[in-house]
C-alpha positions as CSV (number, residue, x, y, z in Angstrom):
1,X,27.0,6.0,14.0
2,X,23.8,7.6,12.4
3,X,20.5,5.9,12.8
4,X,20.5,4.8,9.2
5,X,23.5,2.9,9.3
6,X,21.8,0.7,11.7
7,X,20.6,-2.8,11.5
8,X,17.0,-3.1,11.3
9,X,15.7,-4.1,14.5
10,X,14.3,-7.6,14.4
11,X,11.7,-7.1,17.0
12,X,10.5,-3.7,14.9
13,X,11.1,-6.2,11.7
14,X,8.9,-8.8,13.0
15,X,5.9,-6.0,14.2
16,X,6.0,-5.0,10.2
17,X,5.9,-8.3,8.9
18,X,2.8,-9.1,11.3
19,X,0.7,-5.6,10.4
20,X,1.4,-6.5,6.9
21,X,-0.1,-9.9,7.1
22,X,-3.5,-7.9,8.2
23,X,-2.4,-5.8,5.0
24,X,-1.1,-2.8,7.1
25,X,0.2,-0.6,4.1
26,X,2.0,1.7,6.2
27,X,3.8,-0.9,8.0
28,X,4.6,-2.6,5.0
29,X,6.7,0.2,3.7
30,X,8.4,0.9,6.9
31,X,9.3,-2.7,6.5
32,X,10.6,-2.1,2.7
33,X,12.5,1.3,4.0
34,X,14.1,-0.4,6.7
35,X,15.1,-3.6,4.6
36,X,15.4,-2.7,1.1
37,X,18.8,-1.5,0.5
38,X,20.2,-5.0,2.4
39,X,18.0,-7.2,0.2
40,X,19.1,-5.0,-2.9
41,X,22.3,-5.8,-1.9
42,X,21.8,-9.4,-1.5
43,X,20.1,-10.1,-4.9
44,X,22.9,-7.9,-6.6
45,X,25.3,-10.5,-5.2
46,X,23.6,-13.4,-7.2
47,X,22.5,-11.4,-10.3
48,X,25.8,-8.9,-10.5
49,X,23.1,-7.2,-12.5
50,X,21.6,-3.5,-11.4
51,X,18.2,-4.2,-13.3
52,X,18.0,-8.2,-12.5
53,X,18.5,-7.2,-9.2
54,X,15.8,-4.4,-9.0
55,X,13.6,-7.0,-10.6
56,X,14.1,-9.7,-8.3
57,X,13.4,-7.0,-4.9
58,X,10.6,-5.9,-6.2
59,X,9.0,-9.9,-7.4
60,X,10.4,-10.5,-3.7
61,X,8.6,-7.4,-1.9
62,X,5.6,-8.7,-4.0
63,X,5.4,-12.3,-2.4
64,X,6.4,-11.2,1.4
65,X,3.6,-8.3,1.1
66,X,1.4,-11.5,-0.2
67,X,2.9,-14.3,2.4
68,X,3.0,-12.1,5.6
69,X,0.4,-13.6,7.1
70,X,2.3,-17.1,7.0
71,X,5.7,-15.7,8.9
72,X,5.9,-17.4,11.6
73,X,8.9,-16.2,14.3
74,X,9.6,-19.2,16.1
75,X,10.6,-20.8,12.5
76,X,13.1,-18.0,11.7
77,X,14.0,-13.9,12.1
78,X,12.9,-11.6,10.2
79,X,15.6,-10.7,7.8
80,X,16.1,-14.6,7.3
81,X,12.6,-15.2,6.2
82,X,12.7,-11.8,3.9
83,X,16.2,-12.8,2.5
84,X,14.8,-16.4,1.7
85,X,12.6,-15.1,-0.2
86,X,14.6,-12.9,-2.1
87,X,17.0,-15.4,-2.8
88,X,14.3,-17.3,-4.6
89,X,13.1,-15.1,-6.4
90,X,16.9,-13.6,-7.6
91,X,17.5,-17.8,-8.7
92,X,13.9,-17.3,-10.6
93,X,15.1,-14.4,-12.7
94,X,18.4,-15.8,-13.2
95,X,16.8,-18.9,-14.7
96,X,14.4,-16.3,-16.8
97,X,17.5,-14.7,-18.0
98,X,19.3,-15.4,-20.7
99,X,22.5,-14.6,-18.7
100,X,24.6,-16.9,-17.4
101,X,26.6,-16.2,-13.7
102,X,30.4,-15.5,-14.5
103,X,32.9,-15.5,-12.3
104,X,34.7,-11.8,-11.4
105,X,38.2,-13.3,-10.1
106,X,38.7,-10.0,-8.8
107,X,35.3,-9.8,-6.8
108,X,35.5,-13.5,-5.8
109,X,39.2,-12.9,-4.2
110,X,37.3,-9.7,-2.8
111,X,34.8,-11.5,-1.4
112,X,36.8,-14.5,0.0
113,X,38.7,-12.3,1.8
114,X,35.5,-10.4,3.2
115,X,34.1,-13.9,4.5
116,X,37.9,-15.1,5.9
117,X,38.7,-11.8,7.6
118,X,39.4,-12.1,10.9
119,X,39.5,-9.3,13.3
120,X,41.5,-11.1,15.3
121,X,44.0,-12.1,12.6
122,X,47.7,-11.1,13.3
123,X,49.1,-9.5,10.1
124,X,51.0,-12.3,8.9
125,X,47.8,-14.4,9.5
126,X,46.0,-11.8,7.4
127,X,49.1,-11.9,4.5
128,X,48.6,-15.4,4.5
129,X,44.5,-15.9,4.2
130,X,45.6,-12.8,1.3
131,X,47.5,-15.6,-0.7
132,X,45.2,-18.0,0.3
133,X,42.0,-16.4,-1.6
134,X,44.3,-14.7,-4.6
135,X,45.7,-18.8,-5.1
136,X,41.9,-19.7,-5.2
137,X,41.1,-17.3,-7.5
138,X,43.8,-18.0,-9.8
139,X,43.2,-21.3,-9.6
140,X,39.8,-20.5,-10.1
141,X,40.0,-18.7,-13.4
142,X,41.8,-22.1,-14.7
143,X,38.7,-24.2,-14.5
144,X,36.9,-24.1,-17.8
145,X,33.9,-21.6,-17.8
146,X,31.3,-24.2,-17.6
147,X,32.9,-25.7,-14.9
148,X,33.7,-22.7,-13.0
149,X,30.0,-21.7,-13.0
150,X,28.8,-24.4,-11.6
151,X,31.2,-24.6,-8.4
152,X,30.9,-20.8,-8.3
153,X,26.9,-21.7,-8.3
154,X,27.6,-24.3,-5.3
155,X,29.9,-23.0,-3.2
156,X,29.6,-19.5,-4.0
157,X,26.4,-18.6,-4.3
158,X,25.3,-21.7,-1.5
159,X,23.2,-23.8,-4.1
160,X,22.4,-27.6,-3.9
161,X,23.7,-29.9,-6.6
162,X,20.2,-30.1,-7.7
163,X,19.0,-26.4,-7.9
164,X,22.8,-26.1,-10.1
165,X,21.5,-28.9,-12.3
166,X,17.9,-26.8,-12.6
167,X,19.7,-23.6,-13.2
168,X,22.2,-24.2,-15.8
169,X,19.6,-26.9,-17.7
170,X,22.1,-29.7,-17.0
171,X,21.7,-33.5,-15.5
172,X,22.7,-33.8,-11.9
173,X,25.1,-36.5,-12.5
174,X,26.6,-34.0,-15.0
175,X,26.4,-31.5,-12.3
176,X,28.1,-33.8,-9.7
177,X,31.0,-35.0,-11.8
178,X,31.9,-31.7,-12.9
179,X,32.1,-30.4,-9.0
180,X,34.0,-33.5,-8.2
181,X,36.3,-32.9,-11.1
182,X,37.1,-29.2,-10.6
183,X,37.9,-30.0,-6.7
184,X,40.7,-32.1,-7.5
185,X,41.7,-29.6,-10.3
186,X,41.3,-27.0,-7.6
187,X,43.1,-29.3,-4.9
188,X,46.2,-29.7,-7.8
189,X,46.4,-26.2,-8.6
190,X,46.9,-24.8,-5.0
191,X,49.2,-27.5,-4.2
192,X,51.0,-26.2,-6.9
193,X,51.4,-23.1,-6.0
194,X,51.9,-24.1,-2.3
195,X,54.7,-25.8,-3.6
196,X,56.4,-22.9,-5.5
C-alpha cells in the first residue's frame, strides 16, 4: 500500500488543526493535503455535483482555518470535527441552489450495498443483501419524486425531520407525514416483491 492511500493519521490531524488555530499556514495546508480529497468526496455524496461540491470544500476549509482555535479533541477526532463541518456547509449550498437532490436508483442500490457488505458474508448471504438493496431501490423509484426526496434526505443523507423541512422549504408536519407515508409504501412494496 503507498503512503497516499493511507488514512490520515489522527494524531498528525489533530497537530494541524492545533498549529492552525495559532494560524500556522503551513500546517494548515498539510492539514488540507492530507484531508481534502476524503472531504471532496464526502460533499460530492450530498451535492452529486463536481462544482457544488468544490464550493462547499472550500466554504468548509474557510470556517475550520477560521474555527481551529475552538477544536477541542476530547469532544470528537479530527476528521469528525472537519467532516461536520463540511457537511454543513455542503446542506448550506444545497439550500443556495436552485437544485433539488434526486435520487440515482442505480447509485443508491450501489451504495446500499457498499454500507450492507459484509466481509464476512457467505455468498448466498451476499446474493441475498443484492436483492435486498435492488427491491429497495425499485421500490424506491415508486415513491413520487417529492416524496422520495425527502426520505432520501432522511435516511440517506442522515438529516433530521427538521433540517428536511428547512431544506426543501416545507412544514415539518408535511415533512413527517410524507416519511410516515412512504414507509408503509416502502414496507408494501418489498412485501410484495418478497412475496413473488
Amino acid at each position: 500500500m503507498s503512503l497516499a492511500a493511507q488514512p490520515p493519521d489522527p494524531q498528525q490531524l489533530k497537530a494541524w488543526l492545533l498549529a492552525a488555530g495559532n494560524k500556522d499556514a503551513t500546517a494548515f495546508r498539510q492539514l488540507y493535503n492530507s484531508t481534502s480529497s476524503k472531504l471532496f468526496g464526502f460533499a460530492l455524496r450530498i451535492l452529486h455535483k463536481q462544482e457544488l461540491a468544490e464550493e462547499a470544500l472550500q466554504e468548509g476549509f474557510v470556517a475550520i482555518w477560521n474555527n481551529a482555535a475552538t477544536y477541542q479533541s476530547h469532544l470528537a477526532a479530527p476528521m469528525t470535527w472537519m467532516a461536520t463541518i463540511v457537511r454543513n456547509k455542503a446542506f448550506d449550498v444545497l439550500r443556495r441552489s436552485d437544485d433539488t437532490v434526486e435520487i440515482d436508483a442505480e447509485q443508491f442500490d450501489s451504495e446500499v450495498m457498499n454500507a450492507l457488505r459484509d466481509p464476512q458474508a457467505t455468498p448466498i448471504e451476499s446474493l441475498q443483501l443484492s436483492g435486498d438493496a435492488k427491491a429497495l431501490a425499485f421500490c424506491m423509484s415508486a415513491l413520487e419524486g417529492l416524496h422520495r426526496q425527502v426520505v432520501a434526505l432522511a435516511f440517506y443523507h442522515d438529516l433530521s425531520h427538521s433540517e428536511v423541512a428547512q431544506q426543501m422549504s416545507l412544514p415539518i408536519g408535511t415533512v413527517k407525514t410524507w416519511i410516515r407515508r412512504s414507509l408503509e409504501r416502502l414496507r408494501t412494496c418489498l412485501a410484495k416483491r418478497e412475496a413473488s
